[in-house]
N, C-alpha and C positions, 0 to 999 in steps of 0.2 A: 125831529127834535133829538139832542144828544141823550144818551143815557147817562153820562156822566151826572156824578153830586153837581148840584148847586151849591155855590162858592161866595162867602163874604169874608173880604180881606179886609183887614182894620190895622191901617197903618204903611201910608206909603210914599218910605223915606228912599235912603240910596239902595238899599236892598229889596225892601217891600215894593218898590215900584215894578226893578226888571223882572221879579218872583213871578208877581202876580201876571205880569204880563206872559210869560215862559207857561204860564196857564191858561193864558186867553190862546194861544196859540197850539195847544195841543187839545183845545177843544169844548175847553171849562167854560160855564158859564159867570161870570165873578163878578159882583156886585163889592165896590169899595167905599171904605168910605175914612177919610183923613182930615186935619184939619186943616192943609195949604189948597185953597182952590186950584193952584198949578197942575197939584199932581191927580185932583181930580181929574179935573182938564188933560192930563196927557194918559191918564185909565180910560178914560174915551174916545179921544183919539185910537188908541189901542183895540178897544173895541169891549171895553168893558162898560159897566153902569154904575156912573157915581148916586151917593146916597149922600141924604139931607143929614141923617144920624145912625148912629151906632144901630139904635133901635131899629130905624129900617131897612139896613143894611144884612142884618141877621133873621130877620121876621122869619123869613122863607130858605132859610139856607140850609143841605143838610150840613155840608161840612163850613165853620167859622174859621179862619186864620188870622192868627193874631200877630204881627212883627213891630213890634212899638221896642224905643232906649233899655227901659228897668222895669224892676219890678214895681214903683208907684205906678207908673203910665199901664203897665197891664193890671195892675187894681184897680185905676180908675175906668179903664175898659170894659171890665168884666163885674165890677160890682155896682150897686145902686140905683136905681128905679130906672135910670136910664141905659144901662149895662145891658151886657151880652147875655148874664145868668136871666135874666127879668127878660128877657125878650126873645132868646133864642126860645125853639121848638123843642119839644121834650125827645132824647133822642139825637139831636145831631150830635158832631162831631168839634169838640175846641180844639184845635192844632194852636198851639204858643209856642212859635219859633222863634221868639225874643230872647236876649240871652241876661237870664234874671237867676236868681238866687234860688240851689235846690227847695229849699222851706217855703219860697211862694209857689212852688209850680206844687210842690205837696199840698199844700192848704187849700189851692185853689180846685185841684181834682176833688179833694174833699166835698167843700161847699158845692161845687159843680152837681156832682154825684146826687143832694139832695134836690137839684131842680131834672132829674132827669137828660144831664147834659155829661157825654162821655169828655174825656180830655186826656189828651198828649201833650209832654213837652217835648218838642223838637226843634232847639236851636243846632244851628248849620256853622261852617266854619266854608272860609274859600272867598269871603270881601266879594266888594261890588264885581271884579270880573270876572269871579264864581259865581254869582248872580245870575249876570248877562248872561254867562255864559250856559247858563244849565248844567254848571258843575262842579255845586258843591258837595260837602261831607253833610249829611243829616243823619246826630247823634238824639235816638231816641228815648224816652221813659214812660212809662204804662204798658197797659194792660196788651197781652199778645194779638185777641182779635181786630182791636181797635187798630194797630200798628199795620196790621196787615190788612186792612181795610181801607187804612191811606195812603198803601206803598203806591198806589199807579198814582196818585197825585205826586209823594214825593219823586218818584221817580221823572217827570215833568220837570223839577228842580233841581239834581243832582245826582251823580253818580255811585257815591258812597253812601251807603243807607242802613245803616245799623240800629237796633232796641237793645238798648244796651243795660236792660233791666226795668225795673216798676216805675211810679213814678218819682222824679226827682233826678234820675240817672241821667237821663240827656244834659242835664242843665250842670250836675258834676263832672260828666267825662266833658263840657263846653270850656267848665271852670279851667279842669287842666290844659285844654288844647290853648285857649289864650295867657293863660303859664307859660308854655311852651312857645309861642310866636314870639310874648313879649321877651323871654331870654333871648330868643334866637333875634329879633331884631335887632337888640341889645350888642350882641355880640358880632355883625355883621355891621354894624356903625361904627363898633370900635376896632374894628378889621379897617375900613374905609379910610377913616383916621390916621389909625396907623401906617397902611400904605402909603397916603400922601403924604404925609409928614416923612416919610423914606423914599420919597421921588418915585414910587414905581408907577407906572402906567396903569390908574385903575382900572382899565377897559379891560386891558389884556389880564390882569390879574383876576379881577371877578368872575372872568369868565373859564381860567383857569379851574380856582375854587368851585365853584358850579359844574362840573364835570366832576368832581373829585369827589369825597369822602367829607369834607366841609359844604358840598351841594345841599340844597332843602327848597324845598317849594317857596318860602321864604326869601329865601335868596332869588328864587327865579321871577318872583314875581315883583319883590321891591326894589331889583340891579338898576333897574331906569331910573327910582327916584333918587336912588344914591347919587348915581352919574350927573343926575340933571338938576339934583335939589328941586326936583316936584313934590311939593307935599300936598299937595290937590287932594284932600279926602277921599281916601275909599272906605278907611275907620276910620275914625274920630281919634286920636287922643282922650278926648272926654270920654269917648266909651269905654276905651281900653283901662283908661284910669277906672273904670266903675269894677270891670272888670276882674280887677286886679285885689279889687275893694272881694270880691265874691270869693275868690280863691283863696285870699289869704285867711276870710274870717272863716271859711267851709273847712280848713286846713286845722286852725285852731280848735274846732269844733270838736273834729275827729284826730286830734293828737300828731298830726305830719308835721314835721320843720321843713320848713320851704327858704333855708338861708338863702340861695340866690337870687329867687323867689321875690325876697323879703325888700333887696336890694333893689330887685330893678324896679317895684312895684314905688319904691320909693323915685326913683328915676325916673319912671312916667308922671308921677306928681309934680316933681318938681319943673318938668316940660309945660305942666298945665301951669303950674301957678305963676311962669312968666310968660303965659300969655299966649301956647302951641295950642290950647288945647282942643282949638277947630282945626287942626293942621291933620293931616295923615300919621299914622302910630312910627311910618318910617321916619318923622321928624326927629324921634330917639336921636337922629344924627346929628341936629344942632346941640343937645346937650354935650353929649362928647367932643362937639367942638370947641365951645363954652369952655368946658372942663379944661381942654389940651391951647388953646388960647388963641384958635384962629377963629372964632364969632366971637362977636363982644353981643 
């Protein structure tokens, strides 16, 4: 029998799926439980064990993981008769790698804290082919023995693996890094635009940029959807719009002006509200088409 924790993931979307599996594979035992039978259906294919409910999915777990949209969806997770708090073991471990609002990841270590349930927030950065691939960023908050009691699991998922203070901190330095995609998306759509609209050969070009000082993993990773107009979901628009919703109010909060910030966060809205908002975040590139007047 493995010595590793016992593993119950809750919630397996584009991310939570390859996660959990990136677990099944280095040895973990992981008991899931979601609510598309699909993806139950492919947790066991994988070689995991789907679960009827949350409740039983936890019973027995030391360590819980959590990867659901927002903070409602990890409320409803985690609280009420049916919930993780009400059913996990006294003792395990809550890992909430969903990327929600510092103030729910605080309240809920809280609450946690009274049933006997340690908690981490650790939302990741690096999209679905950071996933797959076992190589994303995991930005941490809580307590240091807990952190380092999860690294061999986090490390099963990613390369970069920081605590980057108590709790609440993962979910703030998340806030910033999707700040940070969404300008740089931003700004590499209106790069694309501009190119073509000036005849250069975007191939040759972006691939210029990408060597250079205008380079960013960003760029390295979204140069195909540009080129090819794939906007095939790796994030959501929707999500990145919630996102953005987190950033700016956690910004407000604590006194930062976030003008660029301010702007693009309005510009991933207004991608949602005609209709992207299932599309990939690289879809930023039909708005400034929109805008410059080659998409109607």
């Amino acid at each position: 029998m493995s010595n590793l924790p016992t593993i119950a993931w809750i919630g397996l979307g584009i991310m939570g799926s390859p996660m959990s599996e990136n677990l099944i594979k280095a040895g973990y035992r992981v008991t899931g439980y979601t609510l598309e039978q699909d993806k139950l259906d492919r947790l066991a294919a994988a070689g995991g064990t789907p679960a009827a409910s949350i409740a039983e999915a936890v019973r027995d777990a030391d360590v819980i993981v959590t990867m659901v949209p927002a903070s409602p969806q990890v409320e409803a997770v985690a609280y009420g008769p049916d919930g993780i708090l009400e059913n996990a073991r006294r003792g395990a471990l809550l890992i909430d790698m969903s990327s929600i609002t510092p103030q729910t990841s605080v309240d809920l270590a809280a609450a946690a804290k009274e049933k006997g349930i340690r908690v981490l927030d650790a939302p990741v950065s690096g999209g679905e082919a950071g996933a797959v691939e076992a190589e994303l960023s995991v930005m941490v908050g809580g307590d240091q023995a807990d952190f380092d009691e999860a690294r061999p699991l986090f490390e099963a998922l990613g390369k970069t693996i920081v605590r980057c203070g108590p709790h609440g901190s993962g979910q703030t330095v998340k806030a910033a890094n999707q700040l940070i995609v969404a300008v740089n998306i931003q700004a590499c759509a209106e790069a694309v635009v501009f190119l073509e609209k000036s005849g250069v050969d975007l191939t040759a070009a972006l691939e210029v940029l990408g060597a250079g000082l205008a380079g960013s993993t960003v760029l390295a990773r979204k140069k195909d959807n540009f080129l090819n107009r794939d906007f095939t979901p790796g994030f959501r628009i929707d999500l990145h719009h919630k996102d953005m919703g987190i950033v700016t109010d956690a910004a407000r909060n604590v006194g930062a002006a976030l003008p660029v910030g301010a702007v693009v966060a309005q510009l991933v809205a207004s991608l949602r509200a005609q209709g992207d908002g299932g599309l990939d975040h690289s879809a930023l590139l039909r708005a400034v088409e929109r805008l410059s007047g080659t998409r109607v």
